[in-house]
C-alpha positions in Angstrom: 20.3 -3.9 2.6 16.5 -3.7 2.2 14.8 -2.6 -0.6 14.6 1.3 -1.7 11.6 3.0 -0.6 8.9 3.8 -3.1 9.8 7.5 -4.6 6.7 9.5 -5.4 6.4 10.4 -9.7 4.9 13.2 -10.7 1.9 10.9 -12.1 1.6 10.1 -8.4 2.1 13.4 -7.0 -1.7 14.0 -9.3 -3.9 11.4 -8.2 -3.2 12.2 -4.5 -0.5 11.8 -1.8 1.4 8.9 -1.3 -0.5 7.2 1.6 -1.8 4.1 2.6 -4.8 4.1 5.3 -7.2 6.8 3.4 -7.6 7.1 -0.5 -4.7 9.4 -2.3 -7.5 10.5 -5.2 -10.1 11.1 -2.2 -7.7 13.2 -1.0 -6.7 15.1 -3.9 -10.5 15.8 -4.5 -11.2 17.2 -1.1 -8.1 19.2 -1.8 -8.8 20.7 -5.2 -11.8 21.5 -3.5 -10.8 23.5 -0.4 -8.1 24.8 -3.6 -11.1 26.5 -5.1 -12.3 28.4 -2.2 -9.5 29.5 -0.1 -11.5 32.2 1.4 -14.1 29.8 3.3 -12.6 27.2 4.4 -14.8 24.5 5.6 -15.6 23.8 9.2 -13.7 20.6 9.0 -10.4 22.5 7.6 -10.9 25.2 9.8 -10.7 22.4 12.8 -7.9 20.6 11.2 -5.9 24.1 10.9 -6.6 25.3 14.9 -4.7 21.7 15.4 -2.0 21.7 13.5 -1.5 25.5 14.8 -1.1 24.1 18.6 1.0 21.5 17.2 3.5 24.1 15.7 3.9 24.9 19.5 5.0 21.3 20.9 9.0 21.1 21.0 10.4 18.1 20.0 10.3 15.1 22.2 12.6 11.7 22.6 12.4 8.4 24.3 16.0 9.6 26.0 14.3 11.5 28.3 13.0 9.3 30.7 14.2 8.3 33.9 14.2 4.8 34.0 16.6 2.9 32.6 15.4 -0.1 29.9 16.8 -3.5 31.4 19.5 -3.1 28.3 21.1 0.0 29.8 20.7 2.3 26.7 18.0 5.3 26.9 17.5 5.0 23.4 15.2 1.8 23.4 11.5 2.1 24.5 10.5 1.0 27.4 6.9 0.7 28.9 5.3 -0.8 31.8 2.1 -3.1 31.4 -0.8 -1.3 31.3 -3.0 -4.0 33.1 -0.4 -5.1 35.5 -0.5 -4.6 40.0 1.4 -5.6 42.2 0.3 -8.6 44.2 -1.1 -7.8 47.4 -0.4 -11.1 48.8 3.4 -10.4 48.3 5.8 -7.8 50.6 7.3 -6.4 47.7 4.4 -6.7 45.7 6.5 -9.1 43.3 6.0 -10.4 40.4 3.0 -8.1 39.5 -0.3 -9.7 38.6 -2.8 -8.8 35.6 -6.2 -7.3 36.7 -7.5 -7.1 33.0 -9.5 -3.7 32.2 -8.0 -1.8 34.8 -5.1 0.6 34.1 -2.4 1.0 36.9 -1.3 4.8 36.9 2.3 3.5 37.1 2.2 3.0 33.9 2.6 7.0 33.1 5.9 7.0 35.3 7.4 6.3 32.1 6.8 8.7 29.1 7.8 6.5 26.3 4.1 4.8 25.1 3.0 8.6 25.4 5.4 10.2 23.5 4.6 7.6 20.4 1.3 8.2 20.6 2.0 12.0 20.5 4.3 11.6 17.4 1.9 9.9 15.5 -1.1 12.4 16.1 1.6 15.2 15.4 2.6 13.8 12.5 -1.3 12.9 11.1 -2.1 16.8 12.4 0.7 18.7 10.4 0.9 16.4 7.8 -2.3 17.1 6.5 -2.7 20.7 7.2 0.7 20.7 5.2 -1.4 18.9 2.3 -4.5 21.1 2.1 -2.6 24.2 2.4 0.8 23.8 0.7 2.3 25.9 3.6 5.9 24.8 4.5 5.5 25.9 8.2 3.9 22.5 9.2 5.8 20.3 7.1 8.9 22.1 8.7 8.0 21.4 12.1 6.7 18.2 11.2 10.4 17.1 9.6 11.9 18.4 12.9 10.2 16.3 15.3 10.2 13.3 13.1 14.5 13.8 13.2 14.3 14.2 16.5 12.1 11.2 17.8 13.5 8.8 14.8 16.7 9.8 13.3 19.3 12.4 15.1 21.8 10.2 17.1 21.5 11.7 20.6 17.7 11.0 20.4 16.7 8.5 18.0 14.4 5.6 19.2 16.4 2.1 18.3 14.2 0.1 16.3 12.6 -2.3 18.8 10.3 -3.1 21.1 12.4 -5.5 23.4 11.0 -3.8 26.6 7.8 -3.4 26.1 4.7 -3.7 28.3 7.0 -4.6 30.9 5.9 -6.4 34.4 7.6 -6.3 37.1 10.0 -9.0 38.5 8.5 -11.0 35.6 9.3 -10.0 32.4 11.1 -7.3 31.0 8.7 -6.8 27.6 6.6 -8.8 26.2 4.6 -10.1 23.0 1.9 -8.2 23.7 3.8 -4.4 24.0 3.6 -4.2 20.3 0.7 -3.5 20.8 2.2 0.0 21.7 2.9 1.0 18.4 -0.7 -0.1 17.0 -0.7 3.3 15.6 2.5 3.4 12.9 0.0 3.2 9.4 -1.2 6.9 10.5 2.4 7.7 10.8 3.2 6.6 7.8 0.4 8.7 6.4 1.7 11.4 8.4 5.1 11.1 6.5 3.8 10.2 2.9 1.7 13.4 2.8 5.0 15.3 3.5 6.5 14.2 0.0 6.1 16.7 -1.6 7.4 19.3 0.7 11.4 20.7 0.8 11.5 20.5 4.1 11.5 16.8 4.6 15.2 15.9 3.0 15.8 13.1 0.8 18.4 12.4 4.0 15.0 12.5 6.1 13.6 9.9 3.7 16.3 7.7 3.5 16.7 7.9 7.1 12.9 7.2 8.0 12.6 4.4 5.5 16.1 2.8 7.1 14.4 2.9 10.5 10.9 1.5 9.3 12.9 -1.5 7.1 14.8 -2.1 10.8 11.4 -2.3 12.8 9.8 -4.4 10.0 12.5 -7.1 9.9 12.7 -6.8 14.0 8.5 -7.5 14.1 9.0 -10.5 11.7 12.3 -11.8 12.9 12.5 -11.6 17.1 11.0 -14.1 19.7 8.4 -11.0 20.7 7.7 -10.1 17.2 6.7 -13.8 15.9 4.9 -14.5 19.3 2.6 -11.7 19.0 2.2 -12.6 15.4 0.7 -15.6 16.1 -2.1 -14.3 18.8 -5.4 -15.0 17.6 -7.2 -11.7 19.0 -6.7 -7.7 18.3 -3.0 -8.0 19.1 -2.5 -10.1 16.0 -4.6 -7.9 13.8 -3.2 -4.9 14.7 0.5 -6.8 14.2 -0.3 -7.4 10.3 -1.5 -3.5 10.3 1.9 -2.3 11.1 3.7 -5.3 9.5 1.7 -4.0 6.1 1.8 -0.8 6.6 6.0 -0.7 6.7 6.1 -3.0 3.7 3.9 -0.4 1.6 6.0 2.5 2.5 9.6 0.0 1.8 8.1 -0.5 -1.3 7.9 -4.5 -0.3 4.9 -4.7 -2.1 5.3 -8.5 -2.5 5.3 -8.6 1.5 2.8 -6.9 1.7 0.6 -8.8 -0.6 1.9 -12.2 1.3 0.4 -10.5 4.8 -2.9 -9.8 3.4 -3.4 -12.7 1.6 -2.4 -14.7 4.4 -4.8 -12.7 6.3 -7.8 -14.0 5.2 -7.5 -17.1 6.7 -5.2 -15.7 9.8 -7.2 -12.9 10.6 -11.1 -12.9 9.5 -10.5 -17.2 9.7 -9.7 -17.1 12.8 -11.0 -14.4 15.3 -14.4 -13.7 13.5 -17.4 -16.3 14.1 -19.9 -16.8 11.1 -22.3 -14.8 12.5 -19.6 -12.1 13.1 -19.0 -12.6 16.8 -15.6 -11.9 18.1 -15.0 -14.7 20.6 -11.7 -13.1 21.9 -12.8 -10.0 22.7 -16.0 -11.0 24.3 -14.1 -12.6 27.0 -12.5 -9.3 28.2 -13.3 -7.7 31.0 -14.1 -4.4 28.1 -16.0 -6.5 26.0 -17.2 -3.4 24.0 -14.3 -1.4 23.4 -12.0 -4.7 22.1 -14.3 -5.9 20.1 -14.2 -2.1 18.5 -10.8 -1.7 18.9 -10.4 -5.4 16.7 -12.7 -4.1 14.3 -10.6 -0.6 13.9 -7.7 -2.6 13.1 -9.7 -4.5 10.4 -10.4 -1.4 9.1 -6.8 -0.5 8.9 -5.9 -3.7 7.1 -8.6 -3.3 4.8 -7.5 -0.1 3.5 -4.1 -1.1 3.7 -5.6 -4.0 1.1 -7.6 -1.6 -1.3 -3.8 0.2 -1.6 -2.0 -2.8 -2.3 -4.9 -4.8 -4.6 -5.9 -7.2 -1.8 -9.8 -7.1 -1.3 -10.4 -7.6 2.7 -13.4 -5.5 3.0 -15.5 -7.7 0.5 -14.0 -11.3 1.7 -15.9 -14.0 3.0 -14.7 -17.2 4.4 -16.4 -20.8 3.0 -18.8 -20.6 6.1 -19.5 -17.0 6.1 -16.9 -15.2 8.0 -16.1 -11.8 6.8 -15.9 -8.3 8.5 -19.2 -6.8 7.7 -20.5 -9.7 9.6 -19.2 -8.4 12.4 -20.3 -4.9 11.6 -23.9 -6.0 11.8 -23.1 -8.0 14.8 -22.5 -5.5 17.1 -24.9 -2.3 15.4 -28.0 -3.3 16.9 -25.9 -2.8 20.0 -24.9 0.3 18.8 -28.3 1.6 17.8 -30.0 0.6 21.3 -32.2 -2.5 19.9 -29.9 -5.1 22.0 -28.9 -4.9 25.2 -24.9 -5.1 25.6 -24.6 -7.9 28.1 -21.1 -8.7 28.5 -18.2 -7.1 31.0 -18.2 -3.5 29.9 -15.5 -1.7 32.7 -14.8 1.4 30.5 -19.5 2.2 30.2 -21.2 0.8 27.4 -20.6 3.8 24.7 -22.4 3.0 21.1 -20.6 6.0 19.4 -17.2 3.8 20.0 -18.5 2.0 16.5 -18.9 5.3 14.4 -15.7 5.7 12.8 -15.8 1.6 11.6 -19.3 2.5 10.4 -18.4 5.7 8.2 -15.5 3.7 6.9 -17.2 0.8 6.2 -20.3 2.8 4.4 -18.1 4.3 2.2 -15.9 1.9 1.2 -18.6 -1.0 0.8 -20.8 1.9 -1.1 -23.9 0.6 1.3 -26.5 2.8 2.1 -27.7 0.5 5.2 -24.4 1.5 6.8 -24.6 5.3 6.0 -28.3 5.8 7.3 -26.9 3.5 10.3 -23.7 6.2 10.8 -26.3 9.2 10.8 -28.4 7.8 13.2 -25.3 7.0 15.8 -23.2 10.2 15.0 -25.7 12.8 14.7 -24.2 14.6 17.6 -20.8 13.2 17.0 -18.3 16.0 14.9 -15.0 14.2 13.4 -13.3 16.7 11.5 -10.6 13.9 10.1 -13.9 11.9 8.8 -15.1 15.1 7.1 -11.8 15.5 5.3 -10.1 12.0 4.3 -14.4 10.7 3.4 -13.3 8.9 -0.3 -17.2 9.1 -1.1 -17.5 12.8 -0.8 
């Protein structure tokens, strides 16, 4: 049996939340703030609130109720096709399908499942935090019953796997790569540690979450899928040690995740990031743009993950000069219109893909070159979460 998850103390419980991707003391300002002025809530809150409303309307989901059956037999394990996958024209049947890179085959929505995790995790982030700012039980209620539901209650629980995964057809059943599916699990996480305070989420709820995350930890470090997608040298490896980090933190296997990170430096920002902060990788795909955003999101991630576990990512540089505001100044003067993108670009060329990484990066690096930078891209861009979870407000 793993090791206990971390339980909240009350010294805890006052310098903020018990989460990992955003600050817990930024949090606890911006909420002793909104605390002091209940009767105008900011525009940010106020946006947050009309969210987590609509959310108290979605009934709880599970993975049981697809169709299809996963190659195993047993509803309970996820199952999702390839996103990138065709069948081959040259073949009757159309078998084994064939990757056309960038472009998503509808199929792919025939089964539910990688829809219904990306829903839980926005749920989760959306009611979590309204639960936080106002203290009202109504969203963490709902919250702890679509977490049992999706997670935890027998007849609907997802098994703790990815085995059949980003599936092709009459070629492989899952693969490596479908972990990327679940790139997302650090904001549930978040989702859940902002809960901790509430009654409705059980200390049977906690146990029963942490059991599941210390199963899908040991299954990402432990299977053929898991180790092979640790070992890719592009976003799908970065986003890997986000999760892998991310369920160590909230396991409390702090030593883990200290192991990850450190190793990180030299796996992650070694590797995938040029000196002049070029992501080779990415540049190759046929949506240049959005991977090489998309890779730097999950540096991002793993950054924050780092400040929360004493592991300084966003200030590390390699010997030669690797690091990831290298490749945050990279790609702004793409961003900012003073280069011309000139690599495959399927999805449109869209500079305000970089904002988030830029107000995360401003604030966490305390650099006023990035924050006059984030103006100038998202002055007509509105992201209530930003104006919320901002540790430098």
């Amino acid at each position: 049996m793993g090791p206990p998850s971390s339980v909240p103390t009350s010294t805890d419980a006052l310098a903020g939340p018990r989460v990992f991707l955003h600050s817990p003391a930024a949090l606890a300002r911006h909420k002793a703030r909104w605390d002091t002025d209940r009767q105008h809530p900011e525009p940010a809150l106020v946006r947050l609130l009309d969210d987590a409303r609509r959310a108290l309307a979605v009934q709880p989901f599970s993975v049981t109720e697809k169709s299809a059956l996963p190659p195993s037999g047993d509803k309970h394990d996820y199952l999702s096709l390839a996103p990138y996958a065709w069948p081959d024209p040259h073949k009757a049947d159309g078998l084994p399908y064939v990757t056309r890179d960038g472009q998503i085959n509808p199929e792919r929505d025939s089964i539910p499942d990688h829809g219904y995790f990306s829903r839980i995790v926005d749920l989760s982030e959306s009611l979590g935090l309204a639960y936080y700012f106002t203290d009202d039980e109504i969203y963490a209620e709902h919250e702890a019953r679509l977490l049992r539901v999706f997670f935890l209650e027998a007849e609907t629980r997802m098994n703790p796997h990815l085995s059949f995964a980003q599936g092709m057809r009459g070629k492989e059943d899952g693969r490596p790569a479908g972990i990327i599916d679940t790139a997302q699990l650090a904001r549930l996480v978040d989702g859940i540690g902002l809960l901790m305070g509430s009654k409705s989420l059980t200390a049977a709820d906690r146990d029963g979450l942490a059991s599941w995350f210390r199963d899908y930890l040991a299954w990402l470090r432990e299977s053929e899928l898991g180790r092979r997608e640790g070992q890719a040298r592009n976003n799908h490896g970065t986003w890997y040690d986000v999760q892998v980090v991310s369920l160590a933190l909230a396991t409390g296997q702090t030593e883990l995740a200290n192991e990850v990170l450190q190793f990180g430096r030299k796996r992650r920002i070694g590797r995938e990031l040029e000196p002049d902060g070029r992501q080779p990788e990415e540049l190759q795909r046929t949506r240049s743009w959005h991977y090489a955003i998309f890779n730097l999101q999950a540096f991002v991630a793993l950054a924050n993950l780092g400040d929360a576990a004493g592991v300084d990512l966003w200030r590390y540089q390699t010997p030669d000069g690797r690091s990831i505001r290298k490749a945050i100044d990279w790609l702004l003067p793409f961003a900012l219109g003073q280069q011309r993108w000139s690599t495959p670009e399927l999805g449109g060329f869209r500079p305000e893909e970089l904002l988030p990484v830029l107000r995360e990066a401003a604030s966490r690096l305390q650099d006023g070159r990035l924050t006059v930078a984030a103006d100038r891209l998202g002055r007509n861009v509105s992201d209530r979460l930003w104006l919320l979870l901002d540790p430098s407000r």
